[in-house]
C-alpha positions as a Markdown table, in Angstrom:
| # | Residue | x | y | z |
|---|---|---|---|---|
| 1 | Unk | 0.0 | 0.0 | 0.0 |
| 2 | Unk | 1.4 | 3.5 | -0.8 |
| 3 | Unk | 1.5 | 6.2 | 1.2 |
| 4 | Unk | -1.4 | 7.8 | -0.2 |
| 5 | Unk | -3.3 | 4.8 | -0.2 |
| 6 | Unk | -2.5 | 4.5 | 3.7 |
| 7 | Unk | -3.4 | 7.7 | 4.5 |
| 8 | Unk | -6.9 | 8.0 | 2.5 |
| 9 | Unk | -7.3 | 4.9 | 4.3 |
| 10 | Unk | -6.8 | 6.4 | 8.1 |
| 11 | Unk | -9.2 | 9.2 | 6.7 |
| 12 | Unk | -12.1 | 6.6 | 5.8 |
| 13 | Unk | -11.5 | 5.2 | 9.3 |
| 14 | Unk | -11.4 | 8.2 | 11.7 |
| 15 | Unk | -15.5 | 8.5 | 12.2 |
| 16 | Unk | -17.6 | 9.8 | 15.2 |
| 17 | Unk | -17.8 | 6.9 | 18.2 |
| 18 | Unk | -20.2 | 6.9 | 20.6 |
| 19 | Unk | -19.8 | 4.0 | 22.3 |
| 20 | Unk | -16.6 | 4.0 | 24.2 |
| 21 | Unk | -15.5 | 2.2 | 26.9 |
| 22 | Unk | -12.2 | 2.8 | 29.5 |
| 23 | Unk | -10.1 | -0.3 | 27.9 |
| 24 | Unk | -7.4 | 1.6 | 26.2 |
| 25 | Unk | -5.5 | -0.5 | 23.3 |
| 26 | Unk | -2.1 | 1.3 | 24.1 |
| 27 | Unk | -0.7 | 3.0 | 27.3 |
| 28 | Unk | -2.2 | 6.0 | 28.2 |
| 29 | Unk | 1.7 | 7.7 | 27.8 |
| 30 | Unk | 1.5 | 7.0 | 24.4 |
| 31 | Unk | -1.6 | 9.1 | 23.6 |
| 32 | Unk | 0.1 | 11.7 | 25.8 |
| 33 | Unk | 3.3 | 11.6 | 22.9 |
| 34 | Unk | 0.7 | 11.5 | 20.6 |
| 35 | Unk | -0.4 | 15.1 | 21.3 |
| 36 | Unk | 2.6 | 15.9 | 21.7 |
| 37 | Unk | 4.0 | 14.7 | 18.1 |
| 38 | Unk | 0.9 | 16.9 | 17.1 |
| 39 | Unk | 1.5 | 20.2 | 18.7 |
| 40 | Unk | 5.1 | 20.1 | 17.0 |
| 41 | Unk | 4.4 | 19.0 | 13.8 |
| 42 | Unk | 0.6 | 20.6 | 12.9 |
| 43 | Unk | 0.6 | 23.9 | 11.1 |
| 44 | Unk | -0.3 | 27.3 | 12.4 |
| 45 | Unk | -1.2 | 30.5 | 11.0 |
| 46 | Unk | 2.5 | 32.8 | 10.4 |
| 47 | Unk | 3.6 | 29.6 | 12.6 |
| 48 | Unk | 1.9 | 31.1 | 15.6 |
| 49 | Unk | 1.5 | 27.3 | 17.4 |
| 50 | Unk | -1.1 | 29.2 | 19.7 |
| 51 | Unk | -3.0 | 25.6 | 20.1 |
| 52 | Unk | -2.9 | 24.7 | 23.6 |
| 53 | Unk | -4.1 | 21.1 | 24.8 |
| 54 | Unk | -5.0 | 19.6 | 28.5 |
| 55 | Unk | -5.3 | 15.5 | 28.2 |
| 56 | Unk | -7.4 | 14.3 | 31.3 |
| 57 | Unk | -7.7 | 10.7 | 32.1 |
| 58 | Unk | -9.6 | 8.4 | 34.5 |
| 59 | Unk | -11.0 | 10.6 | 37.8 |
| 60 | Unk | -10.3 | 14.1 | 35.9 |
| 61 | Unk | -12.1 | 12.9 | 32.7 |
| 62 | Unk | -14.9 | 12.1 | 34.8 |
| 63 | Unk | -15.2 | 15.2 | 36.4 |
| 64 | Unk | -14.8 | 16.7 | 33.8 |
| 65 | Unk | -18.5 | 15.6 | 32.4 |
| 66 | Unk | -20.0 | 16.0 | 35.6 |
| 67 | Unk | -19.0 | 19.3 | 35.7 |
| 68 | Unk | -20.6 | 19.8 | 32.4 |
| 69 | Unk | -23.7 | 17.9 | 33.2 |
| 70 | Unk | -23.7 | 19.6 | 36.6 |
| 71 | Unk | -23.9 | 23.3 | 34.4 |
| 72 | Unk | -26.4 | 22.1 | 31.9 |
| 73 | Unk | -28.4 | 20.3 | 34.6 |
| 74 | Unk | -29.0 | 23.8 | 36.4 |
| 75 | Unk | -30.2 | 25.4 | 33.3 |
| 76 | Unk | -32.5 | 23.1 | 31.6 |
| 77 | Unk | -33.6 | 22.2 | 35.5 |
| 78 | Unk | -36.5 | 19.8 | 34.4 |
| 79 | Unk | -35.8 | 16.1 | 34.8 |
| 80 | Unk | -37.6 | 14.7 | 32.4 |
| 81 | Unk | -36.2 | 17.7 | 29.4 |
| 82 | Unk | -32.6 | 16.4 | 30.6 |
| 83 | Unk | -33.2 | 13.0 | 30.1 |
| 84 | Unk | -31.5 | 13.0 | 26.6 |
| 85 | Unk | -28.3 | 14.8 | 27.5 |
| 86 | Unk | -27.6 | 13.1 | 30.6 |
| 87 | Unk | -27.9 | 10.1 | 28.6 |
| 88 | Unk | -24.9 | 11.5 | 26.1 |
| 89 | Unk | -23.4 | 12.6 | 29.1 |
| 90 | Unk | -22.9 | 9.3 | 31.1 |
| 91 | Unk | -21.7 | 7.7 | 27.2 |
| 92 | Unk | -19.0 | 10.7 | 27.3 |
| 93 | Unk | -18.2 | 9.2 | 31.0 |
| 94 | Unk | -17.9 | 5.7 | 29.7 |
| 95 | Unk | -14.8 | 6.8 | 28.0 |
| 96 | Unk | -10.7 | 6.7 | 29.0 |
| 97 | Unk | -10.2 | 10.0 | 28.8 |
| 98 | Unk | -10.5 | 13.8 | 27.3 |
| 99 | Unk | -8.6 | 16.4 | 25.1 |
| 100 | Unk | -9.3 | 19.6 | 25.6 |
| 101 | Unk | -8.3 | 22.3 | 22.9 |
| 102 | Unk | -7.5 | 25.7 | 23.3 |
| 103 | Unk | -6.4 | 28.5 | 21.7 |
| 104 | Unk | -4.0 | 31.4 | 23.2 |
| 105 | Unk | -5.8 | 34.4 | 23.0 |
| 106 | Unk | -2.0 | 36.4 | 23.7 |
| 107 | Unk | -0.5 | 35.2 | 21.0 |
| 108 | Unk | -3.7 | 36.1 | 18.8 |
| 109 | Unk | -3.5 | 39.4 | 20.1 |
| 110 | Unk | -0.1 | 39.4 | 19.1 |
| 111 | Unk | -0.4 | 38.7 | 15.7 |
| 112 | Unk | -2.9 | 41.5 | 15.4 |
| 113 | Unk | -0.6 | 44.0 | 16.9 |
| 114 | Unk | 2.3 | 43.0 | 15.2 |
| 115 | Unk | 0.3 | 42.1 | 11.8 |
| 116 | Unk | -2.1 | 45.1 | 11.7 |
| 117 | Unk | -3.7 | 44.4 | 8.1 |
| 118 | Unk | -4.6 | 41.2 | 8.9 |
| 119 | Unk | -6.2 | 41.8 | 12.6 |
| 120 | Unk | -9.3 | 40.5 | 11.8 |
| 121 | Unk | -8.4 | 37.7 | 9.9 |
| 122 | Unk | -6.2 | 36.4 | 12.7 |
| 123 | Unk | -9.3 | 35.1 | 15.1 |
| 124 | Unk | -10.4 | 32.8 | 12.1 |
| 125 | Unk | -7.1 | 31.6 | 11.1 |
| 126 | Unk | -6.6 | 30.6 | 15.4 |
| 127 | Unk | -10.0 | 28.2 | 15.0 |
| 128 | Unk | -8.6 | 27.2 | 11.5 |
| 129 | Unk | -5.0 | 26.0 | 13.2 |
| 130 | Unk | -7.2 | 24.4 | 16.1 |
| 131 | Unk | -9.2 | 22.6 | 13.2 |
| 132 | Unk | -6.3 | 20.6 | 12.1 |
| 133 | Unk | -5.0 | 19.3 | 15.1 |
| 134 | Unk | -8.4 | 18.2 | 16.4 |
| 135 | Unk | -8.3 | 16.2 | 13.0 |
| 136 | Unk | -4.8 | 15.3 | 12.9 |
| 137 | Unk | -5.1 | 13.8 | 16.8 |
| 138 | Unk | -8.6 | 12.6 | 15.7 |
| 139 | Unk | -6.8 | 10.7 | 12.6 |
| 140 | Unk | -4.2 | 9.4 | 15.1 |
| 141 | Unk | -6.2 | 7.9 | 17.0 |
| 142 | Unk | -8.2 | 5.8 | 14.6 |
| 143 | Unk | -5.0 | 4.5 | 13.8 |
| 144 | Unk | -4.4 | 3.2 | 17.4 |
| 145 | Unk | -8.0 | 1.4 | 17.1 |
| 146 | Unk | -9.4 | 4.2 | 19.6 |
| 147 | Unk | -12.4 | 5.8 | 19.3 |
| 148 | Unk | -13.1 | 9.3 | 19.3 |
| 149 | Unk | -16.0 | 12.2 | 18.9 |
| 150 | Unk | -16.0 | 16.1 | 19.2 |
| 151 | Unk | -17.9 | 17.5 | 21.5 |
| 152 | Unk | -18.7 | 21.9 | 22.3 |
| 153 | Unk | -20.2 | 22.5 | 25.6 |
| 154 | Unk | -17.8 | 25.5 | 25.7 |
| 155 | Unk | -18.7 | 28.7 | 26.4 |
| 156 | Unk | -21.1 | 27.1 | 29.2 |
| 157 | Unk | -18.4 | 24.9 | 30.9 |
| 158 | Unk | -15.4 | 27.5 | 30.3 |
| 159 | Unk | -15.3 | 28.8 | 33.6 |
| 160 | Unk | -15.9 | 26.4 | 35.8 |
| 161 | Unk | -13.3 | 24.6 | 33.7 |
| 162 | Unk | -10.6 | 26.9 | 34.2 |
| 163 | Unk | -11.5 | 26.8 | 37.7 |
| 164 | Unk | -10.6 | 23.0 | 38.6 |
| 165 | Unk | -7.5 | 22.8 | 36.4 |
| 166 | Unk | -6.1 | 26.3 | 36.8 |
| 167 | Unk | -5.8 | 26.9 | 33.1 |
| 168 | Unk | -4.0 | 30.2 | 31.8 |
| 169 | Unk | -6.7 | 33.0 | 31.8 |
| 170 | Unk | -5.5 | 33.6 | 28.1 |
| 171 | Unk | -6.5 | 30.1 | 27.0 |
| 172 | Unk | -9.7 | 29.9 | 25.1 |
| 173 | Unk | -12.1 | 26.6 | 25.6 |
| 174 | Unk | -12.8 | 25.9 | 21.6 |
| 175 | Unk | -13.7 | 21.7 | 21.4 |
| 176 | Unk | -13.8 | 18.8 | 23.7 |
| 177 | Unk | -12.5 | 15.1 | 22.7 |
| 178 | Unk | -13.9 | 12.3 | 23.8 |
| 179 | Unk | -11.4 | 9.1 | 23.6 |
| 180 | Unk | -12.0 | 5.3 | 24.8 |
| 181 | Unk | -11.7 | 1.6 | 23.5 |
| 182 | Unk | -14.7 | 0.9 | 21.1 |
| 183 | Unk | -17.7 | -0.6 | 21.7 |
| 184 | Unk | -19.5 | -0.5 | 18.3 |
| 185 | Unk | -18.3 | 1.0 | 15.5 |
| 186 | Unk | -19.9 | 4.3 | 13.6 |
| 187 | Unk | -22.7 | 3.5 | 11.3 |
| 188 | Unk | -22.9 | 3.8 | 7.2 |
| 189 | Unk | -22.2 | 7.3 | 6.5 |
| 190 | Unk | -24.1 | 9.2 | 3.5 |
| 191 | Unk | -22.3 | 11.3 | 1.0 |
| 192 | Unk | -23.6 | 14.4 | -0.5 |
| 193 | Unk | -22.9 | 14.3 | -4.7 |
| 194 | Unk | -19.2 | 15.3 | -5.3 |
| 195 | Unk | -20.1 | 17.0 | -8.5 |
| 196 | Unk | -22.3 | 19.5 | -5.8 |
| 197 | Unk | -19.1 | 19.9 | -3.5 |
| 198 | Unk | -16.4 | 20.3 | -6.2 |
| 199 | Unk | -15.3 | 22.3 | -9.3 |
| 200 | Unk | -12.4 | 22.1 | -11.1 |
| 201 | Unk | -11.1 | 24.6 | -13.8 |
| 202 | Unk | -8.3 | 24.2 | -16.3 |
């Protein structure tokens, strides 16, 4: 198989998963390198590497989902309404673990100082660099045989958040990872017609 081949092939298999349990196939230091192997080698905007990324396992990736049904349970605050999200909530508990991506808001404000005819461009271009290595760690795991899905409960959690794991006041909540062994693999996926997606000229 070429190396094309091989990675079209890790693209096919990264999908959404669900159902998740703790059994990790590899050591739980090896997802950590993972990240790490990502945060050096995914690209940035002007190279600004403003991603920043927290890994919780075991007792801290549980709290942090009860912290997050905790906040949505006191604003829905009807039992029977919640139902469905503590249900997606205690499958997000079922995991191994958690990624948390942020993005540095200083080094955003940076770039805009030092970059003035771009300053508005540079907030997009921050989500954009934390875009790729939500895929590329998201890609990297599917290759492990560990399942993964995205998750936003940010800004509602962001606080409470910092809070219990003293992040940097500058670090900006943008996704949430969900990680574990899998349980049952994604469904069929539809495909909306290429020939409505792309165009080519030339």
């Amino acid at each position: 198989m070429s190396k094309l081949q091989h990675l079209q092939q890790l693209a096919e298999t990264r999908r959404s998963i669900y159902a998740l349990s703790k059994q990790l196939p590899v050591a739980k230091e090896e997802i950590v390198n993972l990240v790490e192997h990502t945060l050096l080698h995914t690209p940035s905007a002007f190279n600004s590497q403003s991603t920043r990324i927290i890994v919780l396992f075991g007792d801290d990736h549980e709290k942090l989902w009860q912290i997050t049904e905790d906040t949505l349970r006191g604003i829905v605050n009807d039992d029977e309404k919640f139902k469905p999200t503590q249900q997606k909530i205690e499958g997000f508990k079922a995991g191994a673990g958690s990624i948390l991506f942020f993005e540095d808001h200083s080094v955003v404000k940076g770039l805009q100082e030092n970059f003035a005819l771009y300053a508005d461009k540079f907030p997009d271009w921050s989500h954009h660099t934390s875009g790729m290595h939500q895929y590329v760690i998201w890609t990297k795991l599917a290759a492990l045989n560990i399942g993964a899905n995205l998750q936003h409960y940010n800004p509602v959690i962001d606080d409470q958040v910092a809070k219990t794991w003293n992040v940097d006041k500058d670090w900006h909540l943008i996704a949430q990872m969900v990680f574990g062994g899998i349980e049952q693999p994604a469904g069929d996926k539809s495909f909306e017609p290429i020939e409505k997606r792309l165009k080519v000229h030339g």
